[in-house]
N, C-alpha and C positions, 0 to 999 in steps of 0.2 A: 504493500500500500504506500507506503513512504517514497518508496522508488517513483511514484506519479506526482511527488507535489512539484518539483520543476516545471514539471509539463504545463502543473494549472497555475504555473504562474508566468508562464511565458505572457507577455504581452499586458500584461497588468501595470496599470500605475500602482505603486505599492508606495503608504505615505512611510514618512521618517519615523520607526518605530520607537525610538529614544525620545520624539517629542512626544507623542500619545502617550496619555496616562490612562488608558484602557490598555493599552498595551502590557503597565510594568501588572496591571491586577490581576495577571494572568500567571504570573511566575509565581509559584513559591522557590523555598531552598534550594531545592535539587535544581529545578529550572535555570533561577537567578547565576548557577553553581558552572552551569554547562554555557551558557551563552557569555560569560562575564568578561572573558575578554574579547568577543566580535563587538558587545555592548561599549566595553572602553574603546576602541579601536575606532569602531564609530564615532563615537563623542567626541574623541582628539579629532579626527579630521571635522566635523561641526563646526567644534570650536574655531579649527585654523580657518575656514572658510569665515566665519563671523569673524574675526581679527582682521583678514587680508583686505575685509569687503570696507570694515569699518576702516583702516588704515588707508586703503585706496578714498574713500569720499573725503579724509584729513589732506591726505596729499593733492587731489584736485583741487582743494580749498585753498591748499597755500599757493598752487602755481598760477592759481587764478590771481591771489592778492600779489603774486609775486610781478606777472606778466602787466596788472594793472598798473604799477609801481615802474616798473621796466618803460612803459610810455613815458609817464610823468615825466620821469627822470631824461629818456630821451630827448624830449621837448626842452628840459633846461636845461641840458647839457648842450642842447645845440644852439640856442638863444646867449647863455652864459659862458659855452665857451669854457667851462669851469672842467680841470682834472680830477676833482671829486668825485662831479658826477659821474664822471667818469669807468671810475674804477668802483664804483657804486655800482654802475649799472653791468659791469662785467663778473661780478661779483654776482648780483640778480640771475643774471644769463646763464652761470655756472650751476646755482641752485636750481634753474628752472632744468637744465639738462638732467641735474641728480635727479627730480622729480619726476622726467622722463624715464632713465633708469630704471627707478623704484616700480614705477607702475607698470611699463613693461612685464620687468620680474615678477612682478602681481598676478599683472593678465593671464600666465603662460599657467601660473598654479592655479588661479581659477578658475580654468577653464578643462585641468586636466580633476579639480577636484569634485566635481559632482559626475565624472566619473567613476571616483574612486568610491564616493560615499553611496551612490546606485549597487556595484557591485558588493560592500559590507554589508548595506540596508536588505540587499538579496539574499546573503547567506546570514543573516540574522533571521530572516523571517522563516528561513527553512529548517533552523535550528529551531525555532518555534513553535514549527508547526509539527515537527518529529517530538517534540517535548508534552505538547499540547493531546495528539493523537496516543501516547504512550498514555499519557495521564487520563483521557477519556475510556479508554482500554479498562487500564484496570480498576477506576470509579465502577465503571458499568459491570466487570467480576462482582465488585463488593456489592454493587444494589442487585445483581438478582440471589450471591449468596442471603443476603439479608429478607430479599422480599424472601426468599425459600423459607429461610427462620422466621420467619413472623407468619408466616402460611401454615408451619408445623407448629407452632408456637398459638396459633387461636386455632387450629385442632383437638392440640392437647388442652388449653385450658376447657375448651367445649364441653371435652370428654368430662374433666375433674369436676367440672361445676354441675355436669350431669349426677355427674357419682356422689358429689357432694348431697342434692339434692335428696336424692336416692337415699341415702344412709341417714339424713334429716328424717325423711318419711318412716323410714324403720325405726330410729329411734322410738317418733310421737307414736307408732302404732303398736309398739312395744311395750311405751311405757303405760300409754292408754289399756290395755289389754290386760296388763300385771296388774294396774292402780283400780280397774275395775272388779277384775275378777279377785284378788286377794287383800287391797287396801292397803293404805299409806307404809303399815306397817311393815308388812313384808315386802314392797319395792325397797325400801330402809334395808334392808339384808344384804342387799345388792351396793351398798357403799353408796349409792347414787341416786338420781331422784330425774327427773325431765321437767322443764318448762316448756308447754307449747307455746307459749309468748313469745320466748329468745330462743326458740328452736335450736337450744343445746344444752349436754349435761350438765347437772349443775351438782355439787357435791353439797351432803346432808350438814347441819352445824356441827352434830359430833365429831364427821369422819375431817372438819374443818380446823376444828379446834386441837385435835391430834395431830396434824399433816402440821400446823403453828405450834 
């Protein structure tokens, strides 16, 4: 059965299973036990992709204030004729390259890393689902073990509460038959006495007071 979960997942959008938290309600121990490092493995590339992405909009920010700044400074470097600005603005120019650089370098990882995190996220979820299937497996052993036990289990008590019944009945037709036919006193012989009321033995004050 396992051997087909590939299969049914070809072609599926499958979301990020480290952001769902239906997701982690699924693992206990053993589970948590078995995926835990595709689990971290994923998260580290997440993360790195949230760093690159946030780090890339920082550095577009500065080359924007940088390139802005880059004008200005053109404009009165060429009015003013001044070597400050000079070397201000080659300074700007050099920064703005480095921010090229960076972003570059950026692009090449962000574009190689939502491949990378597709193919984790893929063998996360097949660990999940062989974990998942194993655990539905033997759930379903224990509920029909149990439904079997509770089937044999309001059988037998049927039975006892018949028999129960049963030996009630005998009691009262016992004790009625002896209290009638011989009187209090020789049921008294017998250590014991009957209340049809609480339909059970009940023992005499004597045989009470000895037994204390």
């Amino acid at each position: 059965m396992t051997e087909k979960f590939p299969e049914a997942l070809q072609g599926k959008k499958i979301p990020i299973l480290t952001l769902d938290n239906k997701w982690y309600r699924l693992l206990d121990d053993e589970t948590k036990a078995k995926v835990a490092e595709t689990e971290e493995q994923l998260n580290t590339l997440l993360k790195r992709q949230g760093k690159l992405n946030t780090e890339s909009k920082d550095i577009k920010r500065l080359k924007k204030k940088l390139m802005n700044e880059i004008v200005t400074m053109a404009d009165e470097a060429e009015q003013n004729r001044e070597t400050e600005f000079g070397e201000k603005l080659e300074q700007h120019k050099k920064l703005v390259e480095e921010c090229n650089e960076r972003l570059e370098k950026y692009q090449d990882e962000l574009l190689e890393l939502p491949r990378q995190i597709e193919k984790l996220n893929h063998e996360l979820m097949l660990k999940t689902m062989e974990c998942c299937y194993t655990a539905m497996q033997e759930n379903t052993e224990e509920i029909e073990k149990t439904a079997k036990w509770v089937a044999e289990i309001r059988v037998e008590l049927k039975k006892r509460l018949v028999r129960k019944q049963e030996m009630e009945q005998q009691n009262h037709e016992i004790y009625s038959y002896m209290h009638d036919v011989f009187g209090a006193e020789v049921v008294n012989l017998f250590d014991m006495k009957y209340n049809p009321d609480e339909k059970h033995p009940v023992l005499p004050e004597n045989v009470k007071k000895e037994k204390e």
